[in-house]
C-alpha angles and dihedrals in degrees: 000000000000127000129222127253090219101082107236111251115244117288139222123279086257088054104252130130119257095193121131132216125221117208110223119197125184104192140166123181090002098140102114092055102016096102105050090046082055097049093046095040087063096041083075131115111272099356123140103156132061114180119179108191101208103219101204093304108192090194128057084285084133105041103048084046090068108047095048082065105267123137097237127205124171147216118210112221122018099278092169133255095287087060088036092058101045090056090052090051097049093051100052082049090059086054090051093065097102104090096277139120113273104262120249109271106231116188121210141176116230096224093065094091126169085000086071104096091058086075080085094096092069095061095066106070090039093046084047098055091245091120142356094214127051125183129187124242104205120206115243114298120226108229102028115138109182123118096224093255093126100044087047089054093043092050096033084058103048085040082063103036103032104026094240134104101211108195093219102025094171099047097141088206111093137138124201146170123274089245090051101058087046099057085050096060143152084033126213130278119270119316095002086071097091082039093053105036091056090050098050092046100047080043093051094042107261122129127238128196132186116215128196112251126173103228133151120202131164106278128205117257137220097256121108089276086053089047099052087040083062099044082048088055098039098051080044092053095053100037088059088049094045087047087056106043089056091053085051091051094051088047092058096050090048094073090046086057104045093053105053089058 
């Protein structure tokens, strides 16, 4: 088994772990589903915190987010999931502040709805110190209508630059330790968040897992929108690994330098 470069905080005298996990859930125009994914978001093992970041909703996102039991924040004006992400982050960080050990970052769409609560499979390798990322694997999705070109870019670049194929290298849903997001901060822009995430941390030695969840979320068609929403991931995409591949060829210049002082 592999063990976790985030050290496990202590544990109870009957040797389980006390550590919390904290749902985090970017979300813009999420109204309609909003309020199941939080119900069954808090209905997960360990969880005391829901927070929905708002991301410049124009429609009751917020709203509905809060009645149905979240902690809401909001931005303003749409700043993208990255941004989206990092508040969330920050403000799970302000509730830590009691002694205890930071809670578990779980990240979470908004359109998974009732399926949400089937993300608790990814707590347990990361609660039991077996990895400090875990990403989701979903099942098929009826309706999706992508080719797979954005998925192969995104694994065949972390293959090259991280020395892993991951089998869903853009599954938004991911939890991860405190140290972990940290150490993939500041995150990349838009839809190259899941691609460099993944990237910095396998660079940096932390594991990463995917688990199996059965979630169900609203995929993109095949229709023109669907169409746009995969050229958007896909620029994203390659704008996070290009991003990256020019950090890895500076590294690799510093030492040279250095040496030769």
């Amino acid at each position: 088994m592999p063990v976790a470069k985030t050290p496990r905080p202590p544990t109870t005298r009957d040797g389980r772990s006390s550590q919390r996990v904290a749902v985090i859930v970017p979300a813009k125009d999420e109204a309609e589903r909003i309020a199941a994914t939080v119900r069954s978001a808090r209905a997960i093992p360990h969880v005391d915190l829901v927070l929905v970041v708002d991301d410049g909703s124009e429609d009751d996102t917020q709203h509905v987010a809060r009645e149905a039991g979240a902690v809401v924040v909001r931005h303003s004006h749409n700043r993208g999931k990255a941004a989206a992400m990092e508040t969330g982050a920050a403000v799970v960080a302000m509730r830590d502040a009691d002694g205890r050990a930071p809670r578990l970052l779980l990240f979470v769409d908004g359109d998974l709805g009732d399926t949400a609560v089937n993300t608790a499979p990814l707590v347990s390798p990361v609660r039991e110190g077996v990895a400090d990322l875990a990403i989701a694997l979903l099942p098929k999705q009826k309706g999706a209508g992508g080719r797979g070109v954005v998925v192969g870019a995104a694994r065949r670049a972390i293959q090259r630059l991280a020395g892993w194929s991951p089998t869903q290298p853009l599954s938004g849903m991911r939890c991860l330790t405190r140290d972990a997001f940290e150490a993939a901060t500041p995150l990349a822009h838009g839809w190259g968040v899941e691609t460099g995430m993944t990237i910095d941390l396998l660079r940096a030695g932390y594991v990463a897992v995917e688990v199996p969840c059965d979630l169900r979320h609203r995929p993109s068609s095949n229709d023109l929108a669907g169409q746009l929403h995969r050229a958007g991931q896909y620029r994203d995409v390659m704008a996070a690994v290009g991003a990256r591949q020019v950090r890895r060829a500076v590294d690799k210049v510093r030492p040279r330098r250095a040496s030769s002082r």
